[in-house]
N, C-alpha and C positions, 0 to 999 in steps of 0.2 A: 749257444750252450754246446761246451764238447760234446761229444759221446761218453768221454771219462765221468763227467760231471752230472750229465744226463744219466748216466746209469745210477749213480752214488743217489742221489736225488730220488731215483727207483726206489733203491734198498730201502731208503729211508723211510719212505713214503709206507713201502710194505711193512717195515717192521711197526712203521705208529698204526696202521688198521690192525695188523693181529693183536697187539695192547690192546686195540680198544673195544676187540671184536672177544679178548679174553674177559678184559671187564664185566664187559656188556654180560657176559655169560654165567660171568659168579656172582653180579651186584647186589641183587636181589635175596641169593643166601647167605651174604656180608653181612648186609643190614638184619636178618632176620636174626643171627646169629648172636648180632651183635647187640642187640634188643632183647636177647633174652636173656643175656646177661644183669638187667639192671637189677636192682634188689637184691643182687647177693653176694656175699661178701667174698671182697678181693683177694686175691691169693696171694700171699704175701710173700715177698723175697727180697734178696740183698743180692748187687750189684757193684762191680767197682765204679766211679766217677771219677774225671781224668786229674784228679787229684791223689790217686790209689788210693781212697778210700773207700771201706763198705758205708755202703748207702742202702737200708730197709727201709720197705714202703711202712711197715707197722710203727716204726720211729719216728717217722714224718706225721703218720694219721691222728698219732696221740696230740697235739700239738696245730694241726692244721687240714683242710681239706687240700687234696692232691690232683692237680693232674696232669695226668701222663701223655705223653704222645711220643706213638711210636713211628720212625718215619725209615725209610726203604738207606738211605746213601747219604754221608756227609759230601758235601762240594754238589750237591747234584741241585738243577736250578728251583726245583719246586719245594725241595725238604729246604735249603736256603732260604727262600723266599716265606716259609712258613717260618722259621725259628725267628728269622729275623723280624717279622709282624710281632710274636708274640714280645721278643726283644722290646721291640718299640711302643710297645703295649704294655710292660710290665708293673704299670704302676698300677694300673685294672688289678690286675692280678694281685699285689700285694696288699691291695685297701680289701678284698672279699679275702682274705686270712686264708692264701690259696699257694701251695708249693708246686714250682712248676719241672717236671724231670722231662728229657729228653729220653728217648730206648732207641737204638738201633745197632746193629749187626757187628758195627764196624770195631775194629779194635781200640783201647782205649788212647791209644797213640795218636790216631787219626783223630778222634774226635779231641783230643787235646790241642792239634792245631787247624782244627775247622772252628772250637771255641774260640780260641784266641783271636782270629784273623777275624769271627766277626761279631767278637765281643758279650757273649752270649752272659748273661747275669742269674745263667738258672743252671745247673747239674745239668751234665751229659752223661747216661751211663749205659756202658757196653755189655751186650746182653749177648757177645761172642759164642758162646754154645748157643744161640738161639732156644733156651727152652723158658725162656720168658715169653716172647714171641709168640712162641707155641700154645703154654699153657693161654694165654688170651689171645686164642683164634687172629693172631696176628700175623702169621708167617703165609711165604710164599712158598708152597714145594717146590713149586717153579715158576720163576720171573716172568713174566712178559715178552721180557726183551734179550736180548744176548745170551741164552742159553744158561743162565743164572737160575741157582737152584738155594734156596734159605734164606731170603732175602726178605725184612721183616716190611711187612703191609703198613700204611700210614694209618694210623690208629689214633685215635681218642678217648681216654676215661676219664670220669668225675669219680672220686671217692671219699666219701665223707669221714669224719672223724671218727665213725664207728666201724670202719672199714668195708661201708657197703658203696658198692658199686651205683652210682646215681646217673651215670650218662654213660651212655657205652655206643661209637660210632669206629666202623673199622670197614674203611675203603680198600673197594677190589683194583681200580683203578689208580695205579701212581700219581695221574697228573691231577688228580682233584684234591684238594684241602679240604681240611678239618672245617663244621660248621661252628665258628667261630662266635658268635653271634646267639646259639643253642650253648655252647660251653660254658659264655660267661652267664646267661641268663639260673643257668642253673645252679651256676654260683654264687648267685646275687640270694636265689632263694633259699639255699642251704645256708647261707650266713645270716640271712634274717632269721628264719627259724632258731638258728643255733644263738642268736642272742637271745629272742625270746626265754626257749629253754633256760638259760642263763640268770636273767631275769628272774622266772617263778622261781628257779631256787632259791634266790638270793633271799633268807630270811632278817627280815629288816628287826625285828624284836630281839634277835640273839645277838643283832650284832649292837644296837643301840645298850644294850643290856653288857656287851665285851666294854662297852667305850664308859659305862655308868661304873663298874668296876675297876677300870682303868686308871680315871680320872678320879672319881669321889673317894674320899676314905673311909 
């Protein structure tokens, strides 16, 4: 190994222990943070998606449980490797009557052809002022790495149809993913419940009663 190569290999080396050693240092009131958000209702906003369309979390909610993940960089391997999981998972998703948005930094341009290239079948929407970010304890004042300052934390929310906040995970560390696994569970029970509900309304005498009027003369 050169010296050129040996040194590069250095930097590198030092810049993944300070990441991991900033991690390490905020993890703990990520998650606290991020737990105690559950139960209350989400803040709602409208975002462009690389369609230039506005997209509201409150349009979506009437209609569907949501959820959001906010991720640091389009092309970068670990925000990749997430979108695309959930990509290839998307059918989970659309049987629990669940909308799924992307949120990060990046401009709607970029995420237009980070979609494209790897086919992404959910909204990408750029949260460019970062004060979506913000408002959900999602942002980095400062990166980890590269002297990068506003650069949105990989995030995770559940929010139900009533616009309350039901899972809330928000990583201090870039390289670790959303727990996956916690996400869908939580949606498996939010859709049960929510048919339930559905269900007891359903008044079977008014509607046998619609159909006896209907029909008979």
């Amino acid at each position: 190994m050169s010296t050129t190569t040996f040194a590069a290999y250095g930097e590198k080396l030092r810049q993944a222990t300070q990441c991991r050693n900033i991690a390490n240092r905020y993890s703990q009131s990520s998650k606290k943070n991020a737990t105690s958000l559950v139960g209350h209702h989400a803040l709602d906003f409208t975002l462009y998606n690389t369609y230039h369309q506005q997209i509201s979390l409150h349009d979506l909610t009437t209609h569907s449980n949501v959820v959001l993940l906010f991720f640091p960089l389009a092309f970068t391997s670990v925000c990749t490797a997430e979108l695309c999981s959930v990509r290839d998972n998307m059918i989970k998703y659309t049987r629990l009557n669940c909308t799924v948005l992307g949120i990060s930094v990046d401009s709607i341009f970029t995420l237009n052809i980070f979609k494209q290239e790897q086919q992404l079948p959910f909204d990408l929407l750029s949260d460019f002022n970062k004060e979506v970010s913000r408002a959900y304890n999602a942002l980095y004042e400062q990166f980890p790495l590269y002297g990068m300052k506003g650069v949105t934390k990989r995030a995770a929310f559940v929010i139900d149809r009533r616009d309350i906040i039901q899972y809330a995970e928000v990583l201090a560390d870039p390289g670790q993913m959303p727990n996956f696994a916690a996400i869908e569970s939580t949606l498996a029970k939010l859709e049960h419940s929510q048919v339930s509900d559905d269900t007891n309304d359903f008044d079977l005498s008014s509607y046998l009663t619609s159909l006896l009027n209907r029909f008979l003369p």
